[in-house]
Backbone bond lengths (Angstrom), bond angles and torsions (degrees), N, CA, C in turn:
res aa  C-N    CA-C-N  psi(-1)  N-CA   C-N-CA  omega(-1)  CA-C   N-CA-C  phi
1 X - - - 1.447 - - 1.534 109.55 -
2 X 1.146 101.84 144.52 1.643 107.63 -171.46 1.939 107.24 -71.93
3 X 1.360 111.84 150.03 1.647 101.07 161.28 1.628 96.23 -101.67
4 X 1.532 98.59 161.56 1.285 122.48 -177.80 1.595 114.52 -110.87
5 X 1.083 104.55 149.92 1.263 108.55 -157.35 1.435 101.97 -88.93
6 X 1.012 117.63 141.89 2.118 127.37 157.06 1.445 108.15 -14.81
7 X 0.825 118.49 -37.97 1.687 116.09 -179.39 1.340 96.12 -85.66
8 X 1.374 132.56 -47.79 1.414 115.66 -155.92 1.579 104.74 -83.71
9 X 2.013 97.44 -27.12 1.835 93.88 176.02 1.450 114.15 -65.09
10 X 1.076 126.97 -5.57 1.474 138.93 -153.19 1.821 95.61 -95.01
11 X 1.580 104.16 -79.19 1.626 92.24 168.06 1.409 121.67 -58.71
12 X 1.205 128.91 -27.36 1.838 109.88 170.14 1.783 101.39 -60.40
13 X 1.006 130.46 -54.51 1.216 127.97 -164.93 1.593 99.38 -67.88
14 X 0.993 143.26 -35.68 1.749 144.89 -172.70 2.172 96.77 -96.87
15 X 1.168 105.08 -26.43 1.793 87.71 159.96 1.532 127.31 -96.97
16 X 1.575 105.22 7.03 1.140 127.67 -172.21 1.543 120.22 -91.84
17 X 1.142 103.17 -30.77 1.429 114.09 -168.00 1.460 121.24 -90.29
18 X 1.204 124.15 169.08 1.724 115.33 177.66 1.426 116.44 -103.19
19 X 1.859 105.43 -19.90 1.637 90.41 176.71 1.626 100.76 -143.48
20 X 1.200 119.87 126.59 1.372 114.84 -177.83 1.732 126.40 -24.28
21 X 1.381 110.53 156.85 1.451 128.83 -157.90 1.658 99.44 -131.28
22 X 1.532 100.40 137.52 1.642 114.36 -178.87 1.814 95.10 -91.19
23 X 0.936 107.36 132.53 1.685 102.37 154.26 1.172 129.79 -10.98
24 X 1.003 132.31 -50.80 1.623 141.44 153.21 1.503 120.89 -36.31
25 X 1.145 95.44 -62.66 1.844 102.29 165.88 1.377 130.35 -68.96
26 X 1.046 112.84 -7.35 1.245 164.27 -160.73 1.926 93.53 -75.95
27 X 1.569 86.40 -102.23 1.635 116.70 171.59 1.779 101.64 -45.28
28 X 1.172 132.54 -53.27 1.587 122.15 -134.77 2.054 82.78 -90.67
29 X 1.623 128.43 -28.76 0.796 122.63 163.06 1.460 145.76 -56.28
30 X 1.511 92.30 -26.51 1.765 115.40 151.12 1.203 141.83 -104.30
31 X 1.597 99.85 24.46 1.639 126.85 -164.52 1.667 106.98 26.89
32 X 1.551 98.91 53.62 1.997 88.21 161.29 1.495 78.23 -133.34
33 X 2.003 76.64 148.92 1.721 104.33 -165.75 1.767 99.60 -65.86
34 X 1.388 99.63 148.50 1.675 110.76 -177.35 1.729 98.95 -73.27
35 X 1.038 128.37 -30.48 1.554 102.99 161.20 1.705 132.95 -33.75
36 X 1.605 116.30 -35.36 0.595 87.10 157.31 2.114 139.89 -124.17
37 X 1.603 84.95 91.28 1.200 121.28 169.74 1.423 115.50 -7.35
38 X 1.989 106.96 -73.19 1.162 125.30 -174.66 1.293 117.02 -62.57
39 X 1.237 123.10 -53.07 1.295 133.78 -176.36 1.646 107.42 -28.18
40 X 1.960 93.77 -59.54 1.353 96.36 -172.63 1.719 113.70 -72.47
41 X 0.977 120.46 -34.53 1.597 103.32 162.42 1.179 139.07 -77.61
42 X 1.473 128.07 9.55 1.447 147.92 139.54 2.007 100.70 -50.31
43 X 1.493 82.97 -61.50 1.378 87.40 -172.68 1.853 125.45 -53.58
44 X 1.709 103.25 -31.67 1.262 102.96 -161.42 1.748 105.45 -83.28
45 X 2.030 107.55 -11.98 1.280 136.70 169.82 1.398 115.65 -46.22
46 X 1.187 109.71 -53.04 1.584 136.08 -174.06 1.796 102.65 -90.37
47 X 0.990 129.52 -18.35 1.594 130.65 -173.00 1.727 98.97 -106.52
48 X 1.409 115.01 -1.56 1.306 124.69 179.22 1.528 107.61 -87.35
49 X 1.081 121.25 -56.38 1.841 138.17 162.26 1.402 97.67 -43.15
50 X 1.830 110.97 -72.97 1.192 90.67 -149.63 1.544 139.04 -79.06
51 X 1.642 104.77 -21.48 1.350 108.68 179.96 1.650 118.94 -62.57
52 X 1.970 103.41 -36.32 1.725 115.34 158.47 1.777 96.26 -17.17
53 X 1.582 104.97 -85.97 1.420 126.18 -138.20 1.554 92.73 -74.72
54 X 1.113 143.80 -58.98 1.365 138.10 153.96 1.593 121.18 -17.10
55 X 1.243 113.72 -68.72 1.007 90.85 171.44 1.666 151.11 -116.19
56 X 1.418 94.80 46.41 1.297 150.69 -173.49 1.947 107.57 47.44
57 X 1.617 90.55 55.59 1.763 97.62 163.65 1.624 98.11 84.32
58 X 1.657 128.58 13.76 1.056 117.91 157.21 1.391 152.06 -76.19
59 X 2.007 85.61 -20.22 1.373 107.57 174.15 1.201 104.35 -155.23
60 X 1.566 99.53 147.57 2.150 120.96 -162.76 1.218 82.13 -126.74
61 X 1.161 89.03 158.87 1.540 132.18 138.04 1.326 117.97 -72.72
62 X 1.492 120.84 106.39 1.670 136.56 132.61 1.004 143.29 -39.31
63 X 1.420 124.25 99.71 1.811 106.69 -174.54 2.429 89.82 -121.99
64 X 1.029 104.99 130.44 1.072 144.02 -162.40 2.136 87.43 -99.08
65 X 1.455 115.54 89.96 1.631 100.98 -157.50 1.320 109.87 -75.88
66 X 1.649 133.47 156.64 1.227 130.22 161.54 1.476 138.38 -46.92
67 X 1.166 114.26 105.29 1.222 123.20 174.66 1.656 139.13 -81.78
68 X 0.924 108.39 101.33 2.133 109.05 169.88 1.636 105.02 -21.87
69 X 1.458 109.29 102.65 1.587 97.68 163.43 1.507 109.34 -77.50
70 X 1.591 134.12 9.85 1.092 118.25 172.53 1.546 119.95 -109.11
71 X 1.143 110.56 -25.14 1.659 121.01 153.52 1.521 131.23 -104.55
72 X 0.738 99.59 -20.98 2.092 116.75 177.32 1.267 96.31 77.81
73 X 1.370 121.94 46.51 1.346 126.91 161.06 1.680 110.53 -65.64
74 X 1.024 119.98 125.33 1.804 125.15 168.98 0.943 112.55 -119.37
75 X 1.754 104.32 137.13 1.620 121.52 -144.97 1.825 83.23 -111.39
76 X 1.464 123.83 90.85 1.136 120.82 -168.42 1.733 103.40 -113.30
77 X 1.294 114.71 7.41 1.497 115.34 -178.73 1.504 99.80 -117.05
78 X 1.585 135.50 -3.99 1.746 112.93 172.81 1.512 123.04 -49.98
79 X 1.086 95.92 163.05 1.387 130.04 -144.07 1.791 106.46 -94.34
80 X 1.562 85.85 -46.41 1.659 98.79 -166.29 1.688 87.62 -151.28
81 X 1.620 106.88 143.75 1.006 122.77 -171.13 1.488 118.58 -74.90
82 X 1.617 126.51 85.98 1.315 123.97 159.47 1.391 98.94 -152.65
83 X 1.792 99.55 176.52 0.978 121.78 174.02 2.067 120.56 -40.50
84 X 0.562 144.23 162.26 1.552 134.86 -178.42 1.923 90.65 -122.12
85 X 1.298 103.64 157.60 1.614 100.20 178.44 1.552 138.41 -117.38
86 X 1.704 82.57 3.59 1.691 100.52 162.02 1.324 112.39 -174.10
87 X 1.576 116.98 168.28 1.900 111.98 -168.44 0.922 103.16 -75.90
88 X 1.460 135.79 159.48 1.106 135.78 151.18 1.497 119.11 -92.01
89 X 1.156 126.48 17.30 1.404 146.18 160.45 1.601 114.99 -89.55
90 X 1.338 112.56 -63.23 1.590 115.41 -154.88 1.590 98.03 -137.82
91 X 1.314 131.08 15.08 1.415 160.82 129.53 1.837 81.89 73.09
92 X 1.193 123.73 58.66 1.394 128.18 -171.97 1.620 87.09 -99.73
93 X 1.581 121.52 151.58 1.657 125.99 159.23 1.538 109.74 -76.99
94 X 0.873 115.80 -3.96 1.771 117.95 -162.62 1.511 125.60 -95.67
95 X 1.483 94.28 80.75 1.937 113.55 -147.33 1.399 91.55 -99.82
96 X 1.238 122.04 145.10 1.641 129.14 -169.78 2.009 77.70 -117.15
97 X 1.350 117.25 117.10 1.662 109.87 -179.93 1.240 116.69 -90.18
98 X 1.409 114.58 163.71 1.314 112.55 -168.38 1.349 112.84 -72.60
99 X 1.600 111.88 162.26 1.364 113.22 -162.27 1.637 87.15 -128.24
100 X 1.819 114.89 170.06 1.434 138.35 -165.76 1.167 102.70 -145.52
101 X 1.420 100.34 157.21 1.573 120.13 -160.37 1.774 88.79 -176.04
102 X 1.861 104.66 127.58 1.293 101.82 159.91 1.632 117.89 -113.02
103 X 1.027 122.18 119.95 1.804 137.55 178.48 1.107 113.52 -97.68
């Protein structure tokens, strides 16, 4: 049987699930260490295109955006998919990160 690659364990585990997953849950579900963070949102970057075009616009990628747990600021205009590292409202560190879900 073939292994599957990080990208492909990544959408089984994000079309798998019932309620979206932060990066964190992310990693510890595919036992790779949450350090590396980036990797996996490069990855979820590239799994954003491709599952679209694969499966011809039937199923996306969800990102659920980061929210200020100290103002409920929602970061609904980023750019590129990560965590953000402070509000731009009430300039608090205390970022609830975005979460994924594939539909």
């Amino acid at each position: 049987m073939e292994e599957l690659t990080r990208r492909e364990r990544i959408i089984k585990v994000l079309s798998e699930t019932k309620h979206p997953l932060t990066v964190d849950e992310i990693a510890r579900a595919l036992g790779i260490d949450v350090r590396e963070r980036r990797t996996i949102y490069e990855d979820l970057s590239h799994i954003s295109k491709s599952i679209r075009r694969r499966s011809g616009g039937k199923l996306q990628l969800f990102m659920v955006p980061p929210q200020c747990a100290n103002c409920g600021y929602v970061f609904k205009d980023i750019k590129r998919l990560k965590k953000p590292s402070k509000c731009p409202r009430c300039k608090s560190e205390r970022i609830l990160p975005p979460r994924f879900i594939i539909k």
